[in-house]
C-alpha positions, -999 to +999 in steps of 0.1 A: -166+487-776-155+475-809-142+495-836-157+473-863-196+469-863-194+438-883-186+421-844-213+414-819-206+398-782-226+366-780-231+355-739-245+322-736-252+301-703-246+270-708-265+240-706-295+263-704-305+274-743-301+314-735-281+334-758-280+371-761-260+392-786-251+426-786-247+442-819-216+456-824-205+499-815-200+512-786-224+525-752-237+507-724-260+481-733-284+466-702-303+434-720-322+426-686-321+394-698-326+360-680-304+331-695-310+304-672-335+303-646-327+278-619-365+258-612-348+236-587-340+240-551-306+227-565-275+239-571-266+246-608-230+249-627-235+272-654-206+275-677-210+315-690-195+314-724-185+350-739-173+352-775-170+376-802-191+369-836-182+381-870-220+393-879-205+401-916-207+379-947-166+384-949-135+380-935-132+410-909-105+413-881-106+424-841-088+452-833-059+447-801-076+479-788-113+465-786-126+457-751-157+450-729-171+449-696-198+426-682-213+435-654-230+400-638-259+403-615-275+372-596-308+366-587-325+354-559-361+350-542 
């Protein structure tokens, strides 16, 4: 929930390629989007990088009062 719609959350899942954004405003958003997809019987470190993007052409600012919630699901055969 940002108060600014110039921001976006960008989730990436590092090393694989994956990124998703979320445009900026407010309301639940549920991607059901796959960022890496482990093709090994292997076990993978996946470094989940969360970041807030300034999707304007100007300087804009957070707000202290801005938040989110990710909500994390793993899945298996």
């Amino acid at each position: 929930m940002f108060n600014n719609e110039a921001f976006a959350i960008k989730i990436e899942a590092n090393p694989s390629p994956g990124v998703f954004i979320a445009k900026g405003g407010f309301g639940d958003l549920k991607p059901n989007k796959v960022l890496f997809h482990n093709k090994s019987s292997e076990d993978v470190i996946i470094f989940l990088t969360v970041s807030a993007v300034n999707t304007a052409k100007n300087t804009r600012f957070l707000s202290r009062s801005d938040s989110w919630h990710l909500g994390i699901t793993r899945c298996s055969k």
